[in-house]
C-alpha positions, 0 to 999 in steps of 0.5 A: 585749806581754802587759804591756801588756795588764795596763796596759790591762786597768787602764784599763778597770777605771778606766773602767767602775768607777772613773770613776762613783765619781770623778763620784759622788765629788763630790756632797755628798749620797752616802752614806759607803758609797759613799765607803767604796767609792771608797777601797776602789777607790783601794786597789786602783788603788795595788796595780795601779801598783806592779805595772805600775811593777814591770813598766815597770821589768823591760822597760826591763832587757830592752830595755836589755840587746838594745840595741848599746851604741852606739845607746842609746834616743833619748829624744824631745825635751820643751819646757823649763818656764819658769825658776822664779827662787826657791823660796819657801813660804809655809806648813808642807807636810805629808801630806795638804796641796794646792795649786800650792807642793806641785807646786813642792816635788815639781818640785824634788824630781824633780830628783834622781832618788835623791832622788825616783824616782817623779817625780810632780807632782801637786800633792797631798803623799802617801807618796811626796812625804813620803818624798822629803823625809825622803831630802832632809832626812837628805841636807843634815843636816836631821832626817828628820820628812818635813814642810816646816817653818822649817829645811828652808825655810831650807835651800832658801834657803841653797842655792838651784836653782843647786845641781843644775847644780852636781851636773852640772858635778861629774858631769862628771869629769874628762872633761867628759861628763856621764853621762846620769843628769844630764843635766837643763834647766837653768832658764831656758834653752831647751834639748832632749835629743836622741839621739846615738850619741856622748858630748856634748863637754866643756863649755868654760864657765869657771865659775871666772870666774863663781864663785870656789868653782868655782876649784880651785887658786890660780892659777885663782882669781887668774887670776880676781882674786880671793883665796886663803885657807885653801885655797880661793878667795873674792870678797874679802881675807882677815880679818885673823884667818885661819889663811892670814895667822897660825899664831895663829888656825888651829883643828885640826890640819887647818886648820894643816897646810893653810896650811904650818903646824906642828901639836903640842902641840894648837896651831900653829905657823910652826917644827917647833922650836918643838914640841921634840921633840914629835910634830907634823903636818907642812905638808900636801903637793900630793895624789896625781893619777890617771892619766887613760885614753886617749881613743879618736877619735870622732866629733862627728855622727852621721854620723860624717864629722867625728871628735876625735883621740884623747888619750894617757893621761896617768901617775898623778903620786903624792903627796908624802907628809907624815909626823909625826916625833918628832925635833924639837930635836936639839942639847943644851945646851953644857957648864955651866963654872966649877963651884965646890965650897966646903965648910964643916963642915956642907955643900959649896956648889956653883956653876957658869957659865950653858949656852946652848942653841938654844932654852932651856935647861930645868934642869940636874943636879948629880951627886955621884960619878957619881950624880945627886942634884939637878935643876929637878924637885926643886931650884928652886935650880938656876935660879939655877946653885947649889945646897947638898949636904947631909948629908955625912959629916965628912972625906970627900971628895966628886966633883961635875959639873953637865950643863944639858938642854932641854925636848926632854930633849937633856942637855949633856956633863957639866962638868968635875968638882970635888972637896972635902971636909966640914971637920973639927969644931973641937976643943972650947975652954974657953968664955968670956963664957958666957952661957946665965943662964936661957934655955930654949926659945931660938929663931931665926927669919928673918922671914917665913921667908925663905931665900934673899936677892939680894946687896945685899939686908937680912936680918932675923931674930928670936932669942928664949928661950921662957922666962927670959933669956939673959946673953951672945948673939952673932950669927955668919954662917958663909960657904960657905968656913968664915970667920966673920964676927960681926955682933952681941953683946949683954949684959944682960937679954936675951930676944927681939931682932929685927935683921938684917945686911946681905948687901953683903959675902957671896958667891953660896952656902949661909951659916949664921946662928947664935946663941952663949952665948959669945964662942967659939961653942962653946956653939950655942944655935940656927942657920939655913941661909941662901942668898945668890944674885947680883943677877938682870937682870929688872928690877922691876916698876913702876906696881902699882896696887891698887883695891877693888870690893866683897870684891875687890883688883883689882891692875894693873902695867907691863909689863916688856920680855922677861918671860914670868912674874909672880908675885903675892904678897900679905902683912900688911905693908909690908915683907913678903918674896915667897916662892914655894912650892917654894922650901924646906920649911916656910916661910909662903909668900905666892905668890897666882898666876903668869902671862903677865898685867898684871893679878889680882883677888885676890877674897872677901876679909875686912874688913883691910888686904892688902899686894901685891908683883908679882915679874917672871920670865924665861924662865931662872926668873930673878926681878928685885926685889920690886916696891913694896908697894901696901896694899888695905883691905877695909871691914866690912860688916853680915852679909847676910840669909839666901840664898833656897832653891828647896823642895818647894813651889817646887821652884825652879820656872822655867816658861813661861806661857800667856796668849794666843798669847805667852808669859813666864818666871817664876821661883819660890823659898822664903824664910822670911818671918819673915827678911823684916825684915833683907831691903831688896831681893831681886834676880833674876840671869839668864844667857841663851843666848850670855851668858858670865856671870849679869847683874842682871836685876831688883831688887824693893825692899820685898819684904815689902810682897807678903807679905800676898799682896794687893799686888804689887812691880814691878822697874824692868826689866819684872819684877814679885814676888808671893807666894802664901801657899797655896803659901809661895812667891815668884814673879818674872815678866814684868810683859808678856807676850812672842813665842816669837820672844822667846825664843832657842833655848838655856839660860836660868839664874836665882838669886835673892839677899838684899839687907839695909838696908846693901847687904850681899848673900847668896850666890845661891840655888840656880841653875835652868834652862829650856832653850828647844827648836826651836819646836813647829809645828802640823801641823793644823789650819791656816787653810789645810785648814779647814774641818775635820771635827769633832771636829778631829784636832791634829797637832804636831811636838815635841821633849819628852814633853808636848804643852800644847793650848790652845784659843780663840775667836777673838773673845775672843783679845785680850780673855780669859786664860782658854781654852776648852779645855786638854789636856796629852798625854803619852807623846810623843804628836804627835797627839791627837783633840779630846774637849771641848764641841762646837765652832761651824761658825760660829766661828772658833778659835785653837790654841796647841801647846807641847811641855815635857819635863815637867810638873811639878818636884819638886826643886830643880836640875830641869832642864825643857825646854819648845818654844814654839809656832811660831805660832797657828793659826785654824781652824773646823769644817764642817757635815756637807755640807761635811764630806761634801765634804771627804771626796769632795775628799780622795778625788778628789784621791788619784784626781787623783794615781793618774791622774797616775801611770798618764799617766806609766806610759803615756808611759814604755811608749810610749817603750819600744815 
């Protein structure tokens, strides 16, 4: 009991001193001592309840612990409040604030206990309510600034009061009881809490069939007639685009495994073969269930004539675990057959026989004696199942196989092996018809260095001498069996020819063009290794349709049926040969791009005429025909102006604007006038939040007609150019001004380009960028505290290191840019003590705060953030009497609260005795 004697011994000091200040309080026309008094007893009264709630908590331990467990305190029975149907706020609640939507703020914050231990509603927002509501904003994501601004209402929206029952429902467990701690009314419904000695009965109410979210396994939610998807039950079908219907559209290894999908290679897919020997995760498996302890029998009065038959325990189900595996594509490739080796004196062609595999064959590797010399990595010969052994000494024999692998590295069993041998050099003949008369430097080249040719196919080449003239030249090709076959000779004057054979009569393998002085062949003046390779299955490429935009050929073709690659080439003639790096050394190689696509903008071109070809490609690196060559010309175009520059002066500069309580955005940039001459236009390209590329924004023609600073140029689209000869820089603005709402949180980048007489356009400036950041909201002072005292205290939330404050009055808010009172805060300041002229009790005034990240940029690719002000707040200053009142109202109210306070302590050690 001697705790309570503290409890009524604080009372009486409540009464006999507190009270005639309480009363006193209220007269404007005391002095500030007395107020300073009234604070001081206030302090005091604070101290008192923290102590006795330090004791109110103590006893109930104690009483707690000499309590029988099965008679808890019996709480007594308490009338449920109205239903509250929403909860809505019309203003930014903040310490200090007052009024009926404070205590429905601290009613719904009561709810949760951790979240609001104290449980005052008083209707004044202090300490204890703001600390509350930083706890339920760090809670749900939210940062924790402990004022009720746009987010934590949308939150409270998104939410709603439904949540607590959810909190109890979920309380509940397993066994359906819920614990005490969360047993709450639940709104508009009348109900009392009444002491028992046994739990309450688990609930029956279905809420599966009220709430689809409520539905925890698919036979639940079906049950109900509605629809499973993604692992949880909803009210309609699922998209078409969900992960549950298709592998293609789940996101994260998680969602694939979820829906009995397979996850490597960071995609999903419907196979574990598809991942070929990667490691994956497997489909999620049925999660372990707890076993659940026996019941004992209780009863269901309390007069314990009527009892529940107790419940056996029911045995932990364990989980079926999933585990990654890297076993995937197992079977290799079958065994390469019909290898063939054909020497000559300068080589051994080898072939060999397609391999299958279950899912694709990857390469294969040619081995020469039982070592390894070639395989896909380094020959991209092998594709097309042949290749040539180089290099070979004369007269020796030589042992080859070829084993096929997959992309899951699963290699064949070797073929069976061949063996030849490099022919032997022909014995020198005495030369006839020799022919070499005064040629030097002869050459022979294949035309477009081309290589390798499909059976069937023309093959053109070039023979000429550097200097001089031969008298004899005969052209020979050498097959991959030794025979020769003589396709040209000629006689004369000769010094550059350019010919070509066809490839109708030669066999898949390595050939030799050469050249010859003689009818013999034994004088060589220059040979080409060639390869010839059977006709391919892809088909051709039909429909290449090329189209010219500006510097850019956009090329487009028909799709052909079972084809995963094409490959674009682009050349300086009609009848130029695609060729694709890789495929030898030293070639002039004409491949632009490959891809699984239909169409390629082949862009930034020169003034000419371009030639395309598209080439289809299987899976096996088997390539079809060359489609038909599409031509594309380029027309010339004058030079462009010089592009503008962002300089010291300017500093690229992208800022927001102050008049009134909207806002624009202008752009700043250098551009030497004298270039201004060559300039027609100047267009103005920007990129807002959500776009995925730049867009024109503007075009201001005639520039030069704002250079002499007096006269301005409007673009078609609300912007407007100016020139501001002091400072030597351009400036492109909103012509109106606009909302904060306006302007979308997020990046915003800008370049600005010169436009000459002929539409020749430069390349883009420099790009700049503001980043819009959450709106700065105004604490105080609001239309809701005024009146205030003067001088007024402005209080803000912000997001950058500088606060603008701009000050109006409100009569000449729509009429007047300029303002009546301007500061920039510093420092990351939140709060600052109004220090211009004295303000008018008689007026009414606007406040705008904004919150930039700087002030000032001085180079060029500054990044400035800037927070527009959430809205415009009114205020006016009071009289000194009113002044007085506010105060003794502010001390009042914290008296009103400390009442409130000790009520409850009273109530609370009643129920204790």
């Amino acid at each position: 009991m001697y705790k309570y004697k503290s409890f009524f011994a604080l009372l009486f000091v409540f009464a006999l001193f507190v009270l005639p200040l309480f009363s006193s309080a209220q007269s404007p026309d005391k002095s500030s001592i007395l107020i300073q008094q009234l604070q001081q007893q206030v302090a005091e009264l604070q101290r008192q309840i923290q102590t006795l709630q330090r004791q109110l908590t103590e006893t109930r331990s104690e009483l707690g612990a000499q309590s029988p467990a099965s008679a808890p305190i019996a709480e007594p029975e308490t009338e449920t409040a109205p239903a509250k149907t929403s909860l809505e706020f019309t203003r930014i609640l903040s310490r200090g604030s007052l009024g009926d939507d404070v205590r429905r703020l601290q009613e719904f914050l009561a709810e949760d206990k951790e979240i609001y231990p104290d449980g005052l509603v008083t209707g004044y927002f202090g300490p204890l309510t703001e600390s509350a509501l930083k706890k339920w904003q760090h809670k749900h994501g939210i940062e924790a600034v402990g004022i009720l601004g746009p987010q934590t209402k949308a939150k409270f929206s998104e939410r709603g009061r439904g949540k607590i029952q959810e909190l109890v429902t979920e309380g509940a467990g397993a066994s359906g009881v819920i614990p005490p701690g969360l047993q709450k009314k639940s709104e508009g419904t009348a109900t009392s809490t009444i002491a028992t000695t046994t739990p309450p009965s688990p609930s029956t109410e279905n809420f599966c069939a009220k709430d689809p979210k409520y539905c925890a396994t698919e036979k639940e939610c079906a049950a109900q007639n509605y629809y499973w998807y993604t692992v949880s039950c909803h009210k309609t079908a699922s998209p078409p685009e969900s992960c549950a219907r298709s592998y293609n559209y789940c996101v994260g290894s998680s969602e694939c495994s979820a829906n009995g999908w397979y996850w490597c290679r960071n995609s999903c897919y419907s196979s574990e073969n598809a991942c070929q020997g990667q490691t994956y995760v497997a489909p999620a498996q049925p999660a372990a269930i707890p076993a659940l302890p026996a019941t004992p029998a209780q009863p269901t009065s309390q007069t314990g004539t009527t009892t529940v038959s107790a419940t056996p325990a029911t045995p932990a189900v364990p989980a079926t675990v999933a585990t990654s595996t890297t076993t995937g594509d197992t079977t290799p490739p079958s065994t390469p057959t019909g290898l063939t080796a054909t020497p000559s004196t300068y080589n051994i062609a080898l072939r060999w026989s397609k391999s299958t595999d279950n899912i694709g064959v990857a390469g294969y590797k040619v081995y020469r004696n039982g070592t390894q010399i070639f395989s896909a990595a380094t020959s991209t010969s092998l594709a097309t199942l042949s290749t040539t052994d180089f290099g070979l000494t004369s007269s020796t024999s030589y042992t080859y196989t070829v084993a096929a692998y997959d992309a899951a590295g699963n290699i064949s069993v070797p073929s069976s092996s061949v063996s030849a041998a490099i022919l032997a050099p022909v014995p020198p003949v005495p030369a006839t018809n020799t022919g070499i008369g005064t040629c030097s430097g002869f050459s022979l080249v294949f035309k477009d260095n081309k290589t390798t040719y499909t059976i069937g196919e023309m093959a053109t080449y070039t023979y000429s001498c550097a200097s001089g003239a031969a008298s004899y030249v005969r052209m020979q090709v050498v097959k991959p069996d030794g025979v020769v076959t003589t396709y040209v000779t000629g006689t004369g004057n000769l010094t550059t020819q350019t010919m070509g054979f066809g490839t109708d009569n030669l066999v898949a393998g390595s050939h030799t063009l050469r050249a010859c002085y003689d009818a013999d062949c034994y004088f060589i003046a220059d040979s080409k290794q060639f390869t010839v390779t059977a006709a391919s299955s892809v088909s051709q490429v039909q429909g290449l349709v090329a189209a010219v935009s500006g510097t850019s050929v956009n090329l487009s073709w028909q799709a052909i049926s079972g084809i995963s690659t094409y490959n674009i080439h682009r050349g300086t003639s009609t009848d130029f040969v695609p060729i694709k790096p890789g495929a030898a050394t030293g070639l002039n190689f004409n491949h632009l791009a490959q891809g699984n696509v239909l169409s390629y903008t082949d862009s930034n071109l020169s003034a000419g005429t371009y030639y395309y070809k598209v080439v289809a490609q299987d899976v096996s690196g088997n390539v079809g025909p060359a489609s038909s060559a599409v031509s594309a010309t380029i027309a010339a175009v004058a030079s462009p102006p010089p592009a503008p520059t962002g300089g010291t002066n300017a500093g690229g500069y992208i800022g927001a604007g102050w008049p009134l309580a909207v806002y624009v955005m202008s752009v700043r940039f250098n551009y030497d006038t004298a270039n201004l001459p060559q300039v027609a236009s100047f267009r103005t390209y920007q990129k807002k939040p959500g776009d995925a590329a730049f867009n024109l924004l503007d075009t201001f023609n005639n520039p030069s007609a704002a250079s002499s600073c007096s006269t301005t140029v409007d673009g078609s689209n609300g912007w407007r150019l100016s020139y501001s000869c002091s400072a030597k820089f351009w400036i492109v603005g909103m012509i109106s001004t606009q909302t904060s709402s306006y302007f979308p949180v997020g990046d915003y980048e800008f370049y600005i380009t010169a436009v000459s007489s002929s539409g020749a356009e430069s390349v883009p400036s420099p790009t700049q960028k503001i980043v819009v950041k959450e709106p700065t909201a105004i604490v105080s002072p609001t239309e809701s505290q005024s009146p205030v005292a003067s001088p007024p205290q402005f209080r803000w939330t912000t997001g950058g290191s500088y606060a603008y404050i701009v000050l109006y009055d409100e009569g000449v808010l729509t009429t007047s840019l300029n303002p009546l009172y301007y500061k920039v805060v510093s420092g990351g300041a939140t709060s600052f003590t109004y220090d211009g002229s004295a303000l008018d009790p008689s007026k009414k005034y606007v406040v705008i705060i904004n919150s930039p990240g700087s002030v000032s940029r001085t180079s060029v690719g500054d990044i400035t953030t800037t927070s527009f002000a959430q809205k415009v707040e009114k205020f006016w200053i009071s009289t000194a009497t009113t002044t007085s009142s506010i105060d003794n109202f502010n001390a009042v109210s914290q008296l009103a609260q400390i009442l409130e306070s000790l009520s409850d302590i009273l109530n609370s050690l009643k129920r204790l005795r």
